[in-house]
C-alpha positions, 0 to 999 in steps of 0.5 A, spaced: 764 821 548 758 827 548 751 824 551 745 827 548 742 828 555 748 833 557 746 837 550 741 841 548 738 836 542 733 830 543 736 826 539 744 824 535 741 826 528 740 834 532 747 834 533 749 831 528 745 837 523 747 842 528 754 840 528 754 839 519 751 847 519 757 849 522 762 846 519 759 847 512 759 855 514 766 854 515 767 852 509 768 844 510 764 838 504 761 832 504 767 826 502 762 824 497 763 832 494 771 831 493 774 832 486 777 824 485 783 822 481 782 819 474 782 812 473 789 812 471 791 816 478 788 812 482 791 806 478 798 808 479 797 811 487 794 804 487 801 800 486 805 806 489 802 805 495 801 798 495 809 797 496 807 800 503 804 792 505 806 793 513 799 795 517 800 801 521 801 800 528 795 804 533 795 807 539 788 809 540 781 806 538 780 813 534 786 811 529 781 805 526 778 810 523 782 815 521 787 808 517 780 808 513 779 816 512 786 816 510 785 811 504 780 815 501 783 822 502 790 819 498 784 818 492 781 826 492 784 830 487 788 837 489 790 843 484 797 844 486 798 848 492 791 847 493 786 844 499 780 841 502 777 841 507 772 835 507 768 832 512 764 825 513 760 821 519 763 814 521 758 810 527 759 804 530 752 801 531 754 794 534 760 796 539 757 796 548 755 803 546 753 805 539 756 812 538 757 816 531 764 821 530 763 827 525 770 827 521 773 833 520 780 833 515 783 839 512 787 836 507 794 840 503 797 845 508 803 844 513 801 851 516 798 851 523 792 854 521 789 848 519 790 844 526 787 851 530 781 851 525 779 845 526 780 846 534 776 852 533 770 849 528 769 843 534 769 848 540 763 851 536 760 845 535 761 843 542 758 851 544 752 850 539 750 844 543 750 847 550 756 844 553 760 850 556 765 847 561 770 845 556 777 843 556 782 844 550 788 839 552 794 841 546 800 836 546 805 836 540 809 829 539 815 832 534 816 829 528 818 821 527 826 824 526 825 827 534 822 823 537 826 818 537 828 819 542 823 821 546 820 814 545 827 811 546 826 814 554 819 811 554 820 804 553 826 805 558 821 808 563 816 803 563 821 797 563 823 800 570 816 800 572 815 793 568 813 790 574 807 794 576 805 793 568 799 788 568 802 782 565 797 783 559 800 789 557 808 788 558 809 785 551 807 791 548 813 795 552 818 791 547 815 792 540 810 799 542 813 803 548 808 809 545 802 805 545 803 802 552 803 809 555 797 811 552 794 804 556 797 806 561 794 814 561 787 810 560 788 806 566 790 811 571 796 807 572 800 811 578 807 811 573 804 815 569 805 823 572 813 822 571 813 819 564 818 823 560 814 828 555 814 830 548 815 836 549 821 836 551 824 833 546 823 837 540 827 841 535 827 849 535 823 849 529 818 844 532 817 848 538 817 854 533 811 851 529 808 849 536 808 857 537 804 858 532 799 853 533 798 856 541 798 862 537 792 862 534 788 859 540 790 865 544 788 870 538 782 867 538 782 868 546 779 859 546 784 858 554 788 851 553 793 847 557 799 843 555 798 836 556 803 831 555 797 826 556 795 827 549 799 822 545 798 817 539 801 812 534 806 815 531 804 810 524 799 816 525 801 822 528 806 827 527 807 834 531 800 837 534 794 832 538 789 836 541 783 833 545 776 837 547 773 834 553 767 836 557 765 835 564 761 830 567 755 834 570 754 827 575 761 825 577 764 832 575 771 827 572 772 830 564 769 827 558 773 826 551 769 828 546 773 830 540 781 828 539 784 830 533 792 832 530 796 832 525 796 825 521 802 827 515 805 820 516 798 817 515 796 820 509 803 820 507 803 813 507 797 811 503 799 818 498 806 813 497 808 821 497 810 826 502 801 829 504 799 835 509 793 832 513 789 834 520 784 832 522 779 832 528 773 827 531 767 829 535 764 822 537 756 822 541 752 817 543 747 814 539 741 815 542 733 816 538 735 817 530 742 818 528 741 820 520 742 827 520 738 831 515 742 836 511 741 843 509 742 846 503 747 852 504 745 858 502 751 862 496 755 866 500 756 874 496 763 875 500 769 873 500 774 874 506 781 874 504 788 876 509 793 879 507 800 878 512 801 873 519 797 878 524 792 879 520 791 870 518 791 869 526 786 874 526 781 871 521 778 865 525 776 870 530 772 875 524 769 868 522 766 866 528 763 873 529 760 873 522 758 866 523 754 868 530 751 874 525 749 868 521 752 872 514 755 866 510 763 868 507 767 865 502 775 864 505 781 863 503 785 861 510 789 855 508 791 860 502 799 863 503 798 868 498 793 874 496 794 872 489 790 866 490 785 868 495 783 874 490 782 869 484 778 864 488 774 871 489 773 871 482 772 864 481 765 865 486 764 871 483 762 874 489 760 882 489 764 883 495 770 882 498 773 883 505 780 884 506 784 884 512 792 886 512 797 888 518 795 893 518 788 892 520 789 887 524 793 892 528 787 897 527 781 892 528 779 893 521 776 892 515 776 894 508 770 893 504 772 892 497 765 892 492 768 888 486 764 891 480 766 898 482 772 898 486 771 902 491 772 901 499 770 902 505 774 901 513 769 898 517 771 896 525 770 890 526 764 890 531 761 895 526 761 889 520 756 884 521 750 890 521 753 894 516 753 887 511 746 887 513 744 893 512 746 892 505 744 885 505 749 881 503 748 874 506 747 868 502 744 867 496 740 861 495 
């Protein structure tokens, strides 16, 4: 959990702003904005999904939220193909510790861009706030079919260790060897470090996808290790789990401050239909006022589109440099096609585009591209920001 005193603000809702600025130049809307379905959807989801009775089993305390994310996610509506990037706040006023999490969903692509753009937009969050020594832990569980026999080994591993288990946890081993592990990794118990690991279970197009993921963090240059130690239910969790931690400048031990992965078969669930869905949570103390008061964003007049894999990967990285310029962008990154990046253009109605193909990317370029009369220019990337501002093309207000 993130401590206001470690961070530069004086208070959670400073945070919190801070924090929904950044998210919102990303791209990401308030729950409350998202389309929903019209009342005769709903009512047939509503029965679909009711034939799902069984509660899913959970692991960690952050799957609470997220099973109540995941309900009000299968009612938003999407365009075929399309996507939401969504965000909400969720606070818990009444436990030992008041805390507030900010929520951040990307709903409607299986691409591995929407895992690393949530890593990405809540290590900003966490930058923007002061807290510089970080560590981004990646693990990835497969999906159900795969790891089956990763759990199958889990629960064998821990009934030999059964009587070093507390007698409060040895229940759970039968009925959730998963869950027991994850206890057992927040304990510190001492059979942990030779547990069997996920990783090693995985098929050779899991391990590809994975790649992809770890892909992006290296393009964007943000350092990760690989963590057998970042787990949840598998009700909730399919493929990749990421966890942000800071170090505690008193004791100098890591603090999670965001968790976050992959949650298909949650959202699956509650869709009553195969769903794409990820997520991220960045959870802060409550201290001094917690309700943030939101900015209105200006109107971005530009477009960023990519053209090709290389480019793709190298998009979040140009994002986060316009971001740091303050020069607001419409994207279309969970976009496969650049068909459908140029009609969103078109749909904002935008003066400019900036497009990004291979060969770009390869160059560190970019084409400039005014709408009105179609001409271009090739700009290096670390020229871009000052030649948009000469031209002022930030935001409209």
């Amino acid at each position: 959990m993130l401590r206001i005193k470690d961070t530069r603000y004086p208070n959670t809702a400073s945070f919190l702003k801070s924090a929904v600025c950044i998210a919102e130049y990303y791209g990401f809307r308030p729950f409350e904005e998202a389309p929903r379905m019209d009342p005769a959807g709903m009512r047939q989801l509503r029965q679909r999904a009711g034939k799902n009775e069984a509660e899913p089993a959970l692991a960690r305390k952050e799957e609470r939220l997220l099973v109540a994310a995941a309900r009000r996610c299968a009612f938003f509506a999407r365009a075929p193909g399309g996507s939401l990037l969504l965000w909400r706040t969720a606070s818990d006023l009444k436990s030992a510790m008041p805390h507030v999490s900010l929520e951040l969903h990307v709903l409607g692509t299986n691409s591995a861009v929407a895992e690393a753009l949530l890593i990405v937009v809540a290590n900003s969050i966490a930058e923007e706030a002061g807290l510089r020594e970080r560590t981004l832990s990646v693990n990835n569980i497969g999906s159900a079919e795969s790891s089956t026999r990763y759990v199958r080994d889990v629960a064998s591993y821990l009934r030999k260790h059964i009587e070093s288990i507390s007698p409060t946890l040895r229940p759970r081993v039968a009925l959730d060897p998963l869950g027991t592990l994850v206890a057992l990794i927040e304990r510190g118990h001492p059979a942990v470090p030779r547990a069997p690991q996920p990783m090693e279970y995985l098929t050779e197009e899991e391990r590809r996808r994975f790649w992809d993921l770890l892909e992006y963090l290296e393009v964007f240059g943000l350092p990760y290790e690989l963590s057998p130690h970042v787990l949840g239910s598998r009700d909730c969790w399919s493929h990749s789990l990421y966890q942000i931690s800071a170090r505690d400048p008193e004791s100098g031990s890591p603090m999670s401050i965001a968790f976050g992965g992959r949650y298909d078969p949650l959202a699956s669930r509650f869709a009553a239909a195969p769903a794409a869905a990820a997520m991220i949570s960045i959870t802060s103390e409550v201290r001094g006022r917690a309700r943030p008061k939101r900015e209105t964003p200006g109107i971005p007049s530009i477009y960023f589109a990519h053209l090709g894999v290389e480019a793709r990967r190298r998009s979040l990285g140009l994002l986060e440099k316009l971001r740091a310029a303050g020069i607001p962008v419409h994207h279309g990154l969970c976009h496969e096609r650049i068909g459908e990046q140029m009609a969103e253009a078109r749909r904002h109605a935008v003066p400019y585009v900036l497009i990004m193909g291979h060969k770009e990317a390869v160059e560190g370029t970019i084409l400039v591209r005014e709408v009105a009369t179609n001409s271009q220019d090739a700009i290096t990337l670390p020229e871009l920001p000052g030649y948009l501002k000469r031209r002022r093309l930030l935001a409209v207000a």
